[in-house]
Z-matrix of the N, CA and C atoms (Angstrom, degrees):
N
C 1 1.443
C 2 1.528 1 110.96
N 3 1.220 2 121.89 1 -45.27
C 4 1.326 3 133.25 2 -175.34
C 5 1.880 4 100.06 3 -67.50
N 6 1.044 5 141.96 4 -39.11
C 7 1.000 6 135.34 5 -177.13
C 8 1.661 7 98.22 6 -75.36
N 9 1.225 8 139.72 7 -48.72
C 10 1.074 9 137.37 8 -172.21
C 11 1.635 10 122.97 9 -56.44
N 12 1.220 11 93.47 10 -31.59
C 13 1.734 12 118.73 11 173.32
C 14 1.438 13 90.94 12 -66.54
N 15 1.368 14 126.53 13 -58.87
C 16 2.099 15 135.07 14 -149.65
C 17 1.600 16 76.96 15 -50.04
N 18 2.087 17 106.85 16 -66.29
C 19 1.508 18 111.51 17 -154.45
C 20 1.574 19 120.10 18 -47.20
N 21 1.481 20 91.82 19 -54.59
C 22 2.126 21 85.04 20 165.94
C 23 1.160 22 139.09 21 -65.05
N 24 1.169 23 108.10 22 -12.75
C 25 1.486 24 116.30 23 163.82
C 26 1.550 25 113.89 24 -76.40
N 27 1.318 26 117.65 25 -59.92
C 28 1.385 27 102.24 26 167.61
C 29 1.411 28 135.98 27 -62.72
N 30 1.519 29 120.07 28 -12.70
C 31 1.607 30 123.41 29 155.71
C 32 1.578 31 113.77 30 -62.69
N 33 1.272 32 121.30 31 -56.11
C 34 1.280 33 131.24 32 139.69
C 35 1.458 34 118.48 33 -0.85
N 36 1.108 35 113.17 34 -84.12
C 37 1.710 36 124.02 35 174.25
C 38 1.813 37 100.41 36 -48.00
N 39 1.386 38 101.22 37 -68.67
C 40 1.251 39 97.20 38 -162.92
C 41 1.777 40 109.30 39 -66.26
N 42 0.992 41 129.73 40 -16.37
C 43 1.952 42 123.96 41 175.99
C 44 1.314 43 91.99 42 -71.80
N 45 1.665 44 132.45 43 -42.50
C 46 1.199 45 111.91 44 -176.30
C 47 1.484 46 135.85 45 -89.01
N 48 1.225 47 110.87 46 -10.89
C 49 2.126 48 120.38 47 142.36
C 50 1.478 49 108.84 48 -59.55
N 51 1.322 50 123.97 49 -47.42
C 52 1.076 51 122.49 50 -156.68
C 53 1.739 52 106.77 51 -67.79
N 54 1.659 53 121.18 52 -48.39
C 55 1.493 54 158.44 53 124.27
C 56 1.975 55 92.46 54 13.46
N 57 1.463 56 93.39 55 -72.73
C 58 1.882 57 123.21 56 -147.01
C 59 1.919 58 85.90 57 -63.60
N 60 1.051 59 99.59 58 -53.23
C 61 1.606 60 118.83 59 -162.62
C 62 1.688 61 115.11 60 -31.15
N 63 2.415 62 84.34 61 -78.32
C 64 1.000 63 126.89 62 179.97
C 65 1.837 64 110.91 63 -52.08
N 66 1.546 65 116.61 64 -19.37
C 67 1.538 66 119.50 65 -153.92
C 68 1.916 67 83.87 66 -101.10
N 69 1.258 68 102.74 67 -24.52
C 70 1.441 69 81.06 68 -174.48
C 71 1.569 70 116.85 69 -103.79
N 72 0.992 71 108.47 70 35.68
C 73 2.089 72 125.12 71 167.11
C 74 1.238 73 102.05 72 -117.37
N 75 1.546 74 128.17 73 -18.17
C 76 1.456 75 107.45 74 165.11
C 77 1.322 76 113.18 75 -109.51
N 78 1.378 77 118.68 76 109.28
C 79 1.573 78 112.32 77 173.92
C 80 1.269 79 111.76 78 -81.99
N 81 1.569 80 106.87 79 150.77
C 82 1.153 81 106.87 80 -175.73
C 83 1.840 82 121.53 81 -81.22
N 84 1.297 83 102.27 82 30.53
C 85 1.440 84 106.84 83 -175.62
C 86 1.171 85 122.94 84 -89.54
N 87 1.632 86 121.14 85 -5.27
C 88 1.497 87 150.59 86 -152.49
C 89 1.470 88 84.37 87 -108.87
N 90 1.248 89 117.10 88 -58.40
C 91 1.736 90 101.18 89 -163.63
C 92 1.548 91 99.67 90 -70.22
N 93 1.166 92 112.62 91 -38.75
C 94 1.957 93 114.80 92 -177.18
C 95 1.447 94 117.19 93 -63.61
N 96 1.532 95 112.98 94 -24.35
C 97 1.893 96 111.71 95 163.52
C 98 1.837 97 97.74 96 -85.02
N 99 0.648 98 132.60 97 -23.89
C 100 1.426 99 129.46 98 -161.42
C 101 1.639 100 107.47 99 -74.73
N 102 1.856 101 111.15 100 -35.26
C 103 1.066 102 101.74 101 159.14
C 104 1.647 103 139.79 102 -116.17
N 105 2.007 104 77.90 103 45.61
C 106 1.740 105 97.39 104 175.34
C 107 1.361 106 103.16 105 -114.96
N 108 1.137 107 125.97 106 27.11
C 109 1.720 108 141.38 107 160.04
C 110 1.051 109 119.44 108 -56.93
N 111 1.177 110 133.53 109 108.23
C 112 1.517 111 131.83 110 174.23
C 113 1.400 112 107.42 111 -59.41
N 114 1.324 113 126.60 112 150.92
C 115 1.107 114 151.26 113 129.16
C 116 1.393 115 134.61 114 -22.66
N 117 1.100 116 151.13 115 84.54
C 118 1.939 117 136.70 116 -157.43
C 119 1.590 118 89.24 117 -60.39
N 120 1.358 119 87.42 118 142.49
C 121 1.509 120 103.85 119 168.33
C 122 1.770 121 105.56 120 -121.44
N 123 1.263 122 103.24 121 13.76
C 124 1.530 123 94.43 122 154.60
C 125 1.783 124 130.19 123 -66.76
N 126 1.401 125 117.08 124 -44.95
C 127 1.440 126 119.50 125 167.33
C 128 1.389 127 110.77 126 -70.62
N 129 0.910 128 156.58 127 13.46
C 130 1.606 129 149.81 128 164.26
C 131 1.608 130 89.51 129 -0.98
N 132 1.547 131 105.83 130 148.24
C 133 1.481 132 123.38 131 177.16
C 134 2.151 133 90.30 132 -100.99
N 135 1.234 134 102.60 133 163.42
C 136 1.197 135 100.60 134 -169.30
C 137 1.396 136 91.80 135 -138.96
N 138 1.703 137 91.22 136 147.92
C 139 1.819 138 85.10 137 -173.39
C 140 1.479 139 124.74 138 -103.13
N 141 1.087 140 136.92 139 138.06
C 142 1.753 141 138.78 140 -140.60
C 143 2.017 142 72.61 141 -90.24
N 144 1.277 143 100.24 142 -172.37
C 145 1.090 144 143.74 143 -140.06
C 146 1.697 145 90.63 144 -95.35
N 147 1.104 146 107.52 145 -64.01
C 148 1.569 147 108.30 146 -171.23
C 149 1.787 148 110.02 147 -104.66
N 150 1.557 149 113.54 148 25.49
C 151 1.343 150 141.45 149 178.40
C 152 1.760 151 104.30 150 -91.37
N 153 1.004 152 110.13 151 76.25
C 154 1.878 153 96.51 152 173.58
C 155 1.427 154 127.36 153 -28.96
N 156 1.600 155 139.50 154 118.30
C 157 1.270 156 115.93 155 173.46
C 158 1.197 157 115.33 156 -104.87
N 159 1.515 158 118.91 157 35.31
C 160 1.659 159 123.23 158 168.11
C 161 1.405 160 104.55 159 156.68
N 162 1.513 161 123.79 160 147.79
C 163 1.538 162 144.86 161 140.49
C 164 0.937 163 132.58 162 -115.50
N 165 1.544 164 103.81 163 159.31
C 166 1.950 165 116.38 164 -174.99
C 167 1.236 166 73.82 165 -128.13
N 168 1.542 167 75.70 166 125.05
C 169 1.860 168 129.45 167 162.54
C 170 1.460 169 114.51 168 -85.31
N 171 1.211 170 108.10 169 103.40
C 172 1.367 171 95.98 170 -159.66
C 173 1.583 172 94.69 171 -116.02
N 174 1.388 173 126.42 172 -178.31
C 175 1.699 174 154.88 173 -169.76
C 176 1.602 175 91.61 174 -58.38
N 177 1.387 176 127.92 175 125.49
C 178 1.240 177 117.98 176 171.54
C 179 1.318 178 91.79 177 -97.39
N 180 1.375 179 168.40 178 -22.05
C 181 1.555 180 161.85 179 137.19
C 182 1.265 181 104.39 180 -8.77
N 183 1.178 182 134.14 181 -18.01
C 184 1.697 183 111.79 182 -157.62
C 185 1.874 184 87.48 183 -135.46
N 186 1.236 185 117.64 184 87.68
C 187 1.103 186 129.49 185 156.61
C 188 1.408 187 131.19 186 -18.37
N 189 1.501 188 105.57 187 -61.83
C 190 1.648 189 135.55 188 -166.13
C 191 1.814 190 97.64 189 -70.50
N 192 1.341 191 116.83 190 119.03
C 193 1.549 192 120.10 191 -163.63
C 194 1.805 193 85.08 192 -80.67
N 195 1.145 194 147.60 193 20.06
C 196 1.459 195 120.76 194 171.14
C 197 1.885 196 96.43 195 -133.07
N 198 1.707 197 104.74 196 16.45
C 199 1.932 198 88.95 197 160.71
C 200 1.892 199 88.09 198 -136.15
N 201 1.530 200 114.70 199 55.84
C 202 1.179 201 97.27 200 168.19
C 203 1.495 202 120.61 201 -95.71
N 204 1.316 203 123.94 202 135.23
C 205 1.262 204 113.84 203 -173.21
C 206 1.693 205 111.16 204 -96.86
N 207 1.782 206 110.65 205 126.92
C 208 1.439 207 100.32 206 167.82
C 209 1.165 208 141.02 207 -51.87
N 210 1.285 209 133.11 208 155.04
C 211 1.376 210 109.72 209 167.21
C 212 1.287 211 126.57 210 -118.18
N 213 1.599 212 89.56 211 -38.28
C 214 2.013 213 93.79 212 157.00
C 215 1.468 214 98.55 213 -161.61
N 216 1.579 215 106.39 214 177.75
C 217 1.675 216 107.79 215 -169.76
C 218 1.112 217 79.20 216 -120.54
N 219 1.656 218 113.43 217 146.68
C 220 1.682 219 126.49 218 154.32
C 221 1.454 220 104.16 219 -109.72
N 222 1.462 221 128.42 220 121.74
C 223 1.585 222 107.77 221 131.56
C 224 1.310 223 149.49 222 -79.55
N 225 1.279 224 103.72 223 172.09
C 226 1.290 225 106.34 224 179.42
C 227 1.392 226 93.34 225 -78.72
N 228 2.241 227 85.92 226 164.20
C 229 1.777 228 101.32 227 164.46
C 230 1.099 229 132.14 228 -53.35
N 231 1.761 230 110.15 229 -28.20
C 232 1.319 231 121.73 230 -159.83
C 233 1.561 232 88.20 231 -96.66
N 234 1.646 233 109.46 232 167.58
C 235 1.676 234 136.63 233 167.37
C 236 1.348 235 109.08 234 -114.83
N 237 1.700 236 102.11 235 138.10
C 238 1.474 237 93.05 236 148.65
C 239 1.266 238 133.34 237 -67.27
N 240 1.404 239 106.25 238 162.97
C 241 1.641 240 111.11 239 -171.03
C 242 1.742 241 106.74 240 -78.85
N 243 0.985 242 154.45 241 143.47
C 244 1.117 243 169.60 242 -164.98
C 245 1.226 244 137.70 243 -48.10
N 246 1.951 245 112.18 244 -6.37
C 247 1.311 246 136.45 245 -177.45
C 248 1.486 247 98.97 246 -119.88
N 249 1.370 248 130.91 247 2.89
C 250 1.438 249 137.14 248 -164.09
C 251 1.846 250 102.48 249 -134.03
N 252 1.426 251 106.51 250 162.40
C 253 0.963 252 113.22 251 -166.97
C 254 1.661 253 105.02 252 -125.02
N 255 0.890 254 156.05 253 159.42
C 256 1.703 255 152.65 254 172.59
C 257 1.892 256 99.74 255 -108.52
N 258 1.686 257 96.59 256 103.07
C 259 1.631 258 102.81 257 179.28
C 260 1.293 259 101.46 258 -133.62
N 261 1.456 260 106.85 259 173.18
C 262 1.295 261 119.23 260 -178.06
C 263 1.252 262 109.65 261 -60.37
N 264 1.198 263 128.36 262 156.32
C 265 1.715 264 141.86 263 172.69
C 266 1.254 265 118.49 264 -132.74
N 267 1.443 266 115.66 265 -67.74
C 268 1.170 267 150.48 266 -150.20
C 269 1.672 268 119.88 267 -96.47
N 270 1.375 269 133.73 268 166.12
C 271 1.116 270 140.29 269 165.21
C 272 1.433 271 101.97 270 -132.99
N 273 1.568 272 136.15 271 108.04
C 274 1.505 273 109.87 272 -175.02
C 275 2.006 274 78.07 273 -111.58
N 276 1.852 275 100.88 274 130.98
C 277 1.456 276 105.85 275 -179.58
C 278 0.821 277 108.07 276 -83.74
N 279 1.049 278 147.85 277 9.81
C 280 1.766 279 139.61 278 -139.85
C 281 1.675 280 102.85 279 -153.44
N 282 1.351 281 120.43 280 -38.99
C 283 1.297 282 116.08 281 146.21
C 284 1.959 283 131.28 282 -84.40
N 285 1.504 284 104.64 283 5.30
C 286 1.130 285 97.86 284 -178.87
C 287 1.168 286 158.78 285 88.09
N 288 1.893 287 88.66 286 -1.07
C 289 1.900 288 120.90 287 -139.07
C 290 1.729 289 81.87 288 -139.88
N 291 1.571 290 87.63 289 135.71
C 292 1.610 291 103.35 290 143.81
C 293 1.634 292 120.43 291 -72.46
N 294 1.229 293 128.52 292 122.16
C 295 1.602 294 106.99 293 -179.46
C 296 1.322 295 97.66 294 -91.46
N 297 1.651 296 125.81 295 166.86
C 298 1.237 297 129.96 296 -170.78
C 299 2.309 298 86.97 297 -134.85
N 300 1.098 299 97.27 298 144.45
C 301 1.778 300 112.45 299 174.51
C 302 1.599 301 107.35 300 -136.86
N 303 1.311 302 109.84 301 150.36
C 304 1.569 303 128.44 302 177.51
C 305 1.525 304 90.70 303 -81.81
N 306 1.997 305 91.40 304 105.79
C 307 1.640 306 101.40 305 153.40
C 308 1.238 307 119.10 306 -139.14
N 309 1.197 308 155.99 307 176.38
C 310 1.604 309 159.75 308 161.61
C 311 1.572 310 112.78 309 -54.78
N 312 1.052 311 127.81 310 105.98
C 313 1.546 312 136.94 311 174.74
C 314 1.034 313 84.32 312 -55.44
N 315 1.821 314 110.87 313 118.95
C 316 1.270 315 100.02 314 137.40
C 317 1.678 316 123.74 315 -103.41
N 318 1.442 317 118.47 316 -165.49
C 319 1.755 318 92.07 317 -168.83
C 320 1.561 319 70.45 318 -138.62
């Protein structure tokens, strides 16, 4: 029994040099640039027609839709496509938000 105890103890010792060794050839600076990788922004998702590409979140206190105050705009992931513009449309009451959709300014 007593020898069996010596043997795990010295596997013991040795997984944890072996552990100590191996931990210090990988710095951990490789995984921390790895997830400072940009993203391609060549495929951009594009937003369809009835796809919102942003809302203003506006003051839920102020009832009256012509003293609402914004509070911030989010977009969407997606972009409009390049002949379209992302404008207001919408009133969503229940979220609070003007929604905005890719359509053609007209003037």
């Amino acid at each position: 029994m007593a020898q069996l105890v010596k043997f795990f103890s010295f596997a013991i010792v040795v997984l944890l040099l072996l552990n100590s060794s191996f931990g210090s050839t990988l710095p951990s600076d490789i995984f921390q640039d790895a997830a400072r990788v940009p993203r391609s922004t060549d495929a951009e998702e594009i937003c369809y027609e009835d796809t919102p590409c942003g809302w203003a979140i506006y003051d839920a206190k102020n009832v009256k839709p012509d003293s609402r105050r914004i509070l911030r705009y989010e977009r969407n992931t997606c972009v409009c496509p390049h002949d379209l513009q992302c404008i207001r449309l919408d009133d969503d009451l229940q979220a609070r938000a003007y929604v905005y959709r890719c359509r053609k300014l007209t003037s």
